[in-house]
C-alpha positions in Angstrom: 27.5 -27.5 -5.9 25.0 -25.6 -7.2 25.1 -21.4 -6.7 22.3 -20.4 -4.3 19.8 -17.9 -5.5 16.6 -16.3 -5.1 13.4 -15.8 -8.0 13.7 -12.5 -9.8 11.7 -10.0 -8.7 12.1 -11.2 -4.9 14.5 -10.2 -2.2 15.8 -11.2 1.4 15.5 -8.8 3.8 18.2 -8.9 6.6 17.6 -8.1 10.4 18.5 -4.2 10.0 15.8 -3.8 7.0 13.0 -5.8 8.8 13.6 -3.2 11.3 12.7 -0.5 8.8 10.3 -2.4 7.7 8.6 -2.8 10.4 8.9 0.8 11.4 6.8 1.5 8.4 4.3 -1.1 9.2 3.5 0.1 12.8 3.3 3.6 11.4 0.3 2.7 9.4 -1.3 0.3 11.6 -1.5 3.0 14.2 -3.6 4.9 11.6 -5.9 2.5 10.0 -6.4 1.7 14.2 -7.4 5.1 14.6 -10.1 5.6 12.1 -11.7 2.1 13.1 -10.1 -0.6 11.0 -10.1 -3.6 12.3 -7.4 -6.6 11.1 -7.7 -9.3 8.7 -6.0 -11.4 6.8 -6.8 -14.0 3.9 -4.5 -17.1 2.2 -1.8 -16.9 0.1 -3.8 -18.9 -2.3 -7.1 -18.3 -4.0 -8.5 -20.1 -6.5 -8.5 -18.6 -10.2 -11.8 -18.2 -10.6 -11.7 -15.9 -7.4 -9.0 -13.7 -9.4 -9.3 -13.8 -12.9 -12.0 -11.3 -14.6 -11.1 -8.8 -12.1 -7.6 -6.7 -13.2 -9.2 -6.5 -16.7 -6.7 -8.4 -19.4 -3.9 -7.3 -18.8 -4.1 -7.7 -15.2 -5.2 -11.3 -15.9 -1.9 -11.9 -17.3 0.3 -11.2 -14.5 -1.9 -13.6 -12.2 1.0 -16.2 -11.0 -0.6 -19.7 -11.6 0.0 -22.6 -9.4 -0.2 -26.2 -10.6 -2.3 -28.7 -9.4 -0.8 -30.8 -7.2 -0.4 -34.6 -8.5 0.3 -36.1 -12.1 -2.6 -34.5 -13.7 -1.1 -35.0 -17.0 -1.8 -38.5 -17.6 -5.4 -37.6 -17.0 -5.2 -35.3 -20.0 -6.2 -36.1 -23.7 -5.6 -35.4 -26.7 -8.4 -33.4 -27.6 -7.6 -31.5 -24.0 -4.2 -30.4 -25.5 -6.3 -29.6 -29.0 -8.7 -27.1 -27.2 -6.2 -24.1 -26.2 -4.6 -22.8 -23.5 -7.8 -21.3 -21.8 -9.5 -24.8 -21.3 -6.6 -26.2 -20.5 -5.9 -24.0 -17.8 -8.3 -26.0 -15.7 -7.1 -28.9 -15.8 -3.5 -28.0 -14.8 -3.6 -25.1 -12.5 -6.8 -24.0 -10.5 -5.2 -21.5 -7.5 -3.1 -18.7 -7.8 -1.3 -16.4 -5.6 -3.0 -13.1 -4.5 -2.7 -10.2 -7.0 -3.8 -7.9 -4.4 -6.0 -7.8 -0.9 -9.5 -6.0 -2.3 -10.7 -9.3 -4.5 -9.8 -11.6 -1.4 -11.4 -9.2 0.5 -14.8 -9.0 -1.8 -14.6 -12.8 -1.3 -14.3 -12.8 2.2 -17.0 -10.2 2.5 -19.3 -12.3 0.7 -18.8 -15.7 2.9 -19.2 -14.4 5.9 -22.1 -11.9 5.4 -24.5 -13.7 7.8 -21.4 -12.9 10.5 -20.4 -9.3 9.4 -21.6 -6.2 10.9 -22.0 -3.3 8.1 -20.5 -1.1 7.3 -17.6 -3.3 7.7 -14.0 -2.0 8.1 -10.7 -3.5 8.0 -7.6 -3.3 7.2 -4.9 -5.9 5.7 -0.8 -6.0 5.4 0.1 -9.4 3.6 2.3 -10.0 0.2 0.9 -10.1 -2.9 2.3 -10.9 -6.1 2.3 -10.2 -9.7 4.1 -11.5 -12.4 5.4 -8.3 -13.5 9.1 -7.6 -15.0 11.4 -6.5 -12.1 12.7 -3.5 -12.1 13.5 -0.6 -9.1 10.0 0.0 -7.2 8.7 -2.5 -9.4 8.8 -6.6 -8.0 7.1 -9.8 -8.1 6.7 -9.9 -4.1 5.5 -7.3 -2.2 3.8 -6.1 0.4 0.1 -4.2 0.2 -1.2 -2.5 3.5 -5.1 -2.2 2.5 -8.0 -0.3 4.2 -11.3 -1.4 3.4 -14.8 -0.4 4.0 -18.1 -1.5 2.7 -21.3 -1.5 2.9 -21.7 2.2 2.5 -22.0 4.9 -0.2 -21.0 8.0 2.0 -18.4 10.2 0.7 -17.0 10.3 4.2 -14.8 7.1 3.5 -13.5 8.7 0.9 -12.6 12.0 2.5 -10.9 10.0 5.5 -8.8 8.2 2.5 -7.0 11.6 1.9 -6.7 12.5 5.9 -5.3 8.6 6.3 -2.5 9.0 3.6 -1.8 12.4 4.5 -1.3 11.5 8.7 0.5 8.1 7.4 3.2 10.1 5.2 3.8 13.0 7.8 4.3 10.0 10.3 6.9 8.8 8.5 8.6 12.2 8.0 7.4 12.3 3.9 6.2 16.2 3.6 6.5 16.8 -0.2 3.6 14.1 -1.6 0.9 14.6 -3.9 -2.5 13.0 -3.4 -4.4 13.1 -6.6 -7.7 12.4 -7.4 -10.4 11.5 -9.8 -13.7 9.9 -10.2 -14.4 7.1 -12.6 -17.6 9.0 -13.5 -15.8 11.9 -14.9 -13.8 9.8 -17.2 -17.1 8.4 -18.4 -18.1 11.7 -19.2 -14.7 12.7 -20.8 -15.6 9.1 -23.1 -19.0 10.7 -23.7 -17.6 14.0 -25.0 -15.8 12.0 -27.6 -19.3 10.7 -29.0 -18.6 7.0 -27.8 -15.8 6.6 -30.1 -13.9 3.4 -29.7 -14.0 1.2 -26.5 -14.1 2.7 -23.0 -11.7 0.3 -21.4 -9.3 1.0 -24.3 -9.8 4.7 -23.3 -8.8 4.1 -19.8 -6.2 1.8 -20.0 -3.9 4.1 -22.2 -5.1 7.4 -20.0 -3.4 5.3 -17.1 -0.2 5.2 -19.2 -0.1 8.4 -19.4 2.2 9.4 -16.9 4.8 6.4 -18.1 4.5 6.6 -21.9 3.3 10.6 -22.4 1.1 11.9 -24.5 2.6 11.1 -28.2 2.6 7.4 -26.6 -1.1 7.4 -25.7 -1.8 9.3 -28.8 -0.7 6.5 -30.8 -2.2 3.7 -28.5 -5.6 4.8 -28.9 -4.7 5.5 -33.1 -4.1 2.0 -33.2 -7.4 1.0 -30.8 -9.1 2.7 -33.0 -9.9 6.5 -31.9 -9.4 9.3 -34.8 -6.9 12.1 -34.0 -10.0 14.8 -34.1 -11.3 12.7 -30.8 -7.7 12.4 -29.7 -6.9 16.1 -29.9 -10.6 16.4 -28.2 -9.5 14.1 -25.2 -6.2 16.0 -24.3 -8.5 19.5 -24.4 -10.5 18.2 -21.7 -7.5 16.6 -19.9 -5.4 19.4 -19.7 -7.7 21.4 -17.9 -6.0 24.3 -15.4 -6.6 25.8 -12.3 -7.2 24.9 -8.9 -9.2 21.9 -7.5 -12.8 23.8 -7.9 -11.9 25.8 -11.0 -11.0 22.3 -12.7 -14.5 21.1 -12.0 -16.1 24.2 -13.0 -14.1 23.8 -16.6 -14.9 20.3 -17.0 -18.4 20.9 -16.3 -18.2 23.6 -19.4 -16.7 21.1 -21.7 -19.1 18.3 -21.1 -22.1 20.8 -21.4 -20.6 22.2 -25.0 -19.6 18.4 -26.2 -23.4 17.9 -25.1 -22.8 15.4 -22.5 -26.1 13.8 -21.3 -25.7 14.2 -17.5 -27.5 12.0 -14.6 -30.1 14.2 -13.8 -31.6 17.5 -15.3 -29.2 18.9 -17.9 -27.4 22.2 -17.0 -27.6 25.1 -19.4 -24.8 27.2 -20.2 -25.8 29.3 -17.9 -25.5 27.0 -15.0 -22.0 26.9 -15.8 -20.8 30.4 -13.6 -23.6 30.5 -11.3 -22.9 30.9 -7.9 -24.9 27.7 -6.4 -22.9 24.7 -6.0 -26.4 22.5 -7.8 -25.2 22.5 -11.7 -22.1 19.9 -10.5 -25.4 17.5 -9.3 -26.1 16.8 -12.8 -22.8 14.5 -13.1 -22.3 12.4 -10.5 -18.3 12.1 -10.8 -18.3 16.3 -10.9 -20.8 16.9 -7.6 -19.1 13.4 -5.4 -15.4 15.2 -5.9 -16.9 18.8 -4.6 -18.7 17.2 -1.8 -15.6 15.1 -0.8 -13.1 18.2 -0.8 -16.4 20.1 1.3 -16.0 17.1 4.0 -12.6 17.5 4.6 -12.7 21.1 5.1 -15.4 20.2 7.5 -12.6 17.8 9.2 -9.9 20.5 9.6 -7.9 19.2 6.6 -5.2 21.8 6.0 -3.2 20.6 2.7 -5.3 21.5 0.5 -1.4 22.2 -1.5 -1.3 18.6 -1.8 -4.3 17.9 -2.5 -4.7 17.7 -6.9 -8.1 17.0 -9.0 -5.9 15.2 -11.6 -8.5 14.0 -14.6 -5.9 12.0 -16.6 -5.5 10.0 -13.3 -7.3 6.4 -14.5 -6.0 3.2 -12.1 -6.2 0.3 -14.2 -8.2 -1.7 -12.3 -11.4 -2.4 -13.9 -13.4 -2.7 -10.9 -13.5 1.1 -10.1 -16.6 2.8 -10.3 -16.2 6.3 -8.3 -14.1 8.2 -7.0 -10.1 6.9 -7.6 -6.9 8.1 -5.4 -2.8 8.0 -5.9 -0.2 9.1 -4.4 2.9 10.1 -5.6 6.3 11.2 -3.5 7.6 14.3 -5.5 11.3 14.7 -4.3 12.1 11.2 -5.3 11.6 9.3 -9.1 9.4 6.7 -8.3 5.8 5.7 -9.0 2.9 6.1 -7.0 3.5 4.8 -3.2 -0.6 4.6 -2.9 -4.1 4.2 -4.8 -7.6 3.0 -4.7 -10.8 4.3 -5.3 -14.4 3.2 -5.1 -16.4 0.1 -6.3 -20.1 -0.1 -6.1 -20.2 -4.4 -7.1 -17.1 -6.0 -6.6 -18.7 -8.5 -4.0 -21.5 -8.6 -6.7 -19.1 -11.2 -8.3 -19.3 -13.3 -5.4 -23.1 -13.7 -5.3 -23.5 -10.6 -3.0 -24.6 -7.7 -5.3 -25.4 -4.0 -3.9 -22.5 -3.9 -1.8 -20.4 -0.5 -2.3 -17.2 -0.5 -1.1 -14.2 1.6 -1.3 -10.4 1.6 -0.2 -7.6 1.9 -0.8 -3.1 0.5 -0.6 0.4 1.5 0.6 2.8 0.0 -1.5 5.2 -1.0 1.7 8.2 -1.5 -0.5 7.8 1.7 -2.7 7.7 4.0 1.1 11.0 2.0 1.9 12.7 2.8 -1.1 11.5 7.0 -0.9 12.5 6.7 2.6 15.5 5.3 2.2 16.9 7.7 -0.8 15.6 10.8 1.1 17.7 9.2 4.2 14.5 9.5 6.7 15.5 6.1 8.6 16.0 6.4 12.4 15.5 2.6 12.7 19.4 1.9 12.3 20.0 -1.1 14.6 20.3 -5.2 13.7 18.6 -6.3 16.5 16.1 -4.9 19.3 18.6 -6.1 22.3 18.7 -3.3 24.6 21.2 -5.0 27.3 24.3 -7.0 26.0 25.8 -9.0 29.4 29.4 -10.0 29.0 30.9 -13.6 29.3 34.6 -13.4 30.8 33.9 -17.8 32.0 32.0 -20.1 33.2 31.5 -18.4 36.7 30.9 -15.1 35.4 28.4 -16.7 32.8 26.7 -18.6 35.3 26.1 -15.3 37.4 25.2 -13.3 34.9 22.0 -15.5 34.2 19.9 -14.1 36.8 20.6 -10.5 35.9 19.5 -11.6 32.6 16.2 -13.2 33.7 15.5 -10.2 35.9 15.9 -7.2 32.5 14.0 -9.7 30.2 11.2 -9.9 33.0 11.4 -5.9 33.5 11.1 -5.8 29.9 14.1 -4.7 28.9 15.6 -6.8 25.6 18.8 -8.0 27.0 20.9 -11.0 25.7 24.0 -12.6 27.0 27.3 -13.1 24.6 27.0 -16.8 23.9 30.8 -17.7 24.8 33.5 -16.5 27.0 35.3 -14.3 25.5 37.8 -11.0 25.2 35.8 -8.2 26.0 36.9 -6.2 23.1 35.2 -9.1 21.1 32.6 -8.5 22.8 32.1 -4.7 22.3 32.7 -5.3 18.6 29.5 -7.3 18.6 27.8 -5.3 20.3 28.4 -2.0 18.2 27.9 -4.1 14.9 24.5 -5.1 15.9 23.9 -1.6 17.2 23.2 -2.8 21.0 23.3 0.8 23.1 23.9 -0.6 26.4 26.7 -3.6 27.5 26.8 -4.6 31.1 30.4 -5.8 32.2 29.9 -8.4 34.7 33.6 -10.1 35.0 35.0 -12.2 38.1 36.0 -9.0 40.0 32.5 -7.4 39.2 31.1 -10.6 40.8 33.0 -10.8 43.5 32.2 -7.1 44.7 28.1 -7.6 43.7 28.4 -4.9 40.8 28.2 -4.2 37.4 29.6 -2.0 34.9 27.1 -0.6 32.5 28.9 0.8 29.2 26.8 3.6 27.4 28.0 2.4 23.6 27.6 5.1 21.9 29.6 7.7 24.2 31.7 5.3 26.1 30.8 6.5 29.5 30.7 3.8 32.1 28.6 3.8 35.0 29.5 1.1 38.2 26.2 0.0 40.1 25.5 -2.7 42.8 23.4 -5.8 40.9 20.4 -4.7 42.9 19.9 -1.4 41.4 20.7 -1.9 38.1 16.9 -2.9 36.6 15.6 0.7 38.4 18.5 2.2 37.1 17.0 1.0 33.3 13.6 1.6 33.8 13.7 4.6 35.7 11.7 3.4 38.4 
């Protein structure tokens, strides 16, 4: 007999963790609801050339492949197998399984245009996967919860980004996070300052290790890419800037003006640098959309501003960002980030429908469970949503117990009745495993007199009540 088991990197998730789960899932529906996103969801399955070119190389590689269905082999030929493994692919797998929700999303954006009303806003909570090495916070199935909006270049989306993490982690009782944020621009301008050494994406990729690898690890990353330690030692200058959010700006907008930077508009002068006005930051668009988003959410009555960090070394991965990016990281627990995104001005552009800015961003669903559950934050303790457990002594008592039951399950109340007849102490066993607060003790004597006992679990105080006044008893009516 062979040993059951379950794909690494996957895991089952029994009645009292669903209940979590979904705890954590409600939390954040209630605030994607509340800002205007609207549902939607998208297959399991899209086809490759949907996904790949997308995550950038190495995101590429952790696309899971699914093969074509059928015995595509004996269509093959020799000079099929002589060609190599990228026009082969073709040929033997053309769908995978979702890496994330955004690209689905681009695609669904751009089918249904003529339908659509912009800007268009929605949110999405569906598995993806990723063929990633397992390890803690780290698996091959998980869950995304995605806002989305596009259609629009206002900095407002962005701004209600921070306000949606922050009201989503002090719903779930998570008070010491760190959203940190960056704008794809000012990396661009950080590349600039190093005189367009060696390849951008190469630059960004091992800034977004940063935090996993340090900075002797980057440093020799980009040695071997290519970049001279003068441009390294450069980089890290402008990395490492201090201060607080503004001050950080100010000091990047220093270096890029001494490295000569060429900005988007009229270059600032040196002078620019401490003036008073907010117009120099214009000049770089990264620099000026980061001031105007921290100026909205004062405007919305934002008031942690202590967990709020201008982080330039923050770089997401993704190659599709163009503007401003977003993580957040839970800073009483060793894990990774529990949420990102950012801005991109053309995803959809890949899909035929160019000029399309959009911007969102993702809880991680199974990272929040695992803070949550090492910081103990779980009130969601209970197996099973049954409110009402109704005893079975026999048959008779089982037979009139069954319109009681209809009558709680109609009032709404989640009630269930023990399956078999049984020893009441059985019976109370099951109910306290399960977690089920309330047991109604309807036995022959019980039924003979028209009453019921109702058994408070968790104190043991028992409470006798004629059959008829039992549902107002439970609903308070």
């Amino acid at each position: 007999m062979q040993k059951p088991s379950i794909p690494k990197g996957t895991r089952d998730f029994g009645p009292a963790q669903v209940a979590r789960r979904q705890h954590i899932f409600n939390v954040i529906r209630r605030t994607f609801e509340s800002f205007g996103y609207a549902p939607l969801e998208t297959p399991t399955l899209e086809n490759l050339s949907v996904l790949t070119g997308k995550y950038g190389d190495e995101g590429d590689q952790l696309l899971f492949k699914v093969l074509n269905s059928g015995d595509f082999a004996k269509d093959m030929t020799a000079d099929d197998l002589a060609t190599g493994s990228k026009a082969l692919l073709p040929k033997v797998a053309e769908k995978g399984l979702r890496y994330d929700l955004t690209v689905p999303f681009a695609r669904y954006v751009a089918m249904n245009r003529g339908t659509l009303t912009f800007p268009f806003k929605r949110y999405q909570m569906q598995p993806v996967w990723r063929a990633d090495r397992p390890q803690r916070g780290r698996y091959r199935e998980f869950y995304q919860c995605d806002a989305d909006v596009v259609g629009t270049d206002s900095l407002l989306c962005e701004a209600e980004i921070v306000l949606m993490m922050a009201q989503v982690l002090g719903g779930l009782g998570l008070h010491d996070f760190t959203i940190k944020i960056n704008h794809r621009g000012v990396l661009r301008n950080i590349y600039q300052a190093l005189g367009g050494e060696g390849r951008e994406t190469d630059l960004f990729v091992a800034i977004d290790k940063l935090d996993k690898i340090g900075r002797d690890g980057v440093s020799k990353e980009l040695l071997e890419r290519g970049f001279s330690e003068p441009t390294i030692d450069t980089l890290f200058a402008l990395l490492t800037v201090e201060g607080t959010y503004e001050e950080k700006l100010q000091r990047l907008l220093a270096g890029f003006v001494t490295a000569g930077v060429e900005p988007d508009g009229v270059r600032p002068t040196t002078a620019d640098i401490n003036a008073d006005s907010p117009e120099p930051l214009a000049n770089y668009r990264g620099l000026t959309e980061l001031a105007e988003v921290l100026d909205i959410l004062r405007a919305s009555g934002f008031k942690q501003f202590d967990r709020l960090e201008f982080d330039p070394t923050l770089a997401r991965g993704l190659s599709y960002y163009t503007g401003c990016i977003f993580e957040v990281k839970i800073n009483n627990v060793q894990m990774g980030s529990v949420s990102g995104g950012g801005r991109y001005d053309n995803l959809t552009g890949s899909f035929g429908l160019p000029g399309v800015s959009g911007v969102g961003f993702s809880f991680g669903v199974d990272r929040l469970y695992d803070c949550l559950e090492a910081l103990d934050l779980f009130t969601v303790t209970a197996e099973t949503p049954t409110r009402c457990l109704l005893t079975h002594f026999d048959v008779a008592s089982g037979r009139a117990a069954l319109p009681l039951l209809a009558e709680l399950r109609a009032a709404g109340i989640p009630s269930e009745l023990y399956p078999d007849a049984s020893k009441l102490q059985k019976q109370f066993k099951y109910a306290d495993a399960k977690g089920i607060p309330l047991v109604v003790i309807m036995g022959p004597e019980e039924v003979a007199a028209g009453v019921v006992k109702i058994k408070i679990m968790q104190t043991g105080v028992e409470r006798v009540l004629p059959v008829s006044e039992v549902i107002a008893a439970l609903t308070g009516e």
